[in-house]
Phi, psi and omega in degrees: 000139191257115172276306173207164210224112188260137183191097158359299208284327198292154152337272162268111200317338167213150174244148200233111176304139157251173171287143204111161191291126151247140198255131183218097202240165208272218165247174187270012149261014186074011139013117192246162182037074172219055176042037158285340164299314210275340157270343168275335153297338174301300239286308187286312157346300194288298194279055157083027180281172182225029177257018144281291200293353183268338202272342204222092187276350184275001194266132163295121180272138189262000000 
């Protein structure tokens, strides 16, 4: 189970999982490009997805 996603760069240095349905919601002005696509792609990353590195071409591939 993936508990928590650690990172310099996020606003808040860690997001933190509970058991259970997690909700990953925007600000209350509706606001666009404040990284809710780009953490479900970690997310799918961290298990073994290839939509971060296709999607993001600028990214170093190891």
């Amino acid at each position: 189970m993936l508990t928590k996603i650690k990172s310099k760069i996020f606003q808040e240095e860690a997001i933190e999982f509970q058991k259970g349905l997690n909700v990953v919601l925007g600000d209350n002005k509706g606001s666009n490009s404040i990284g809710k696509s780009t953490l479900l792609m970690i997310v799918d990353f961290v298990f073994g997805g290839n939509t971060y590195t296709s999607h993001n071409k600028d990214m170093a591939e190891n």
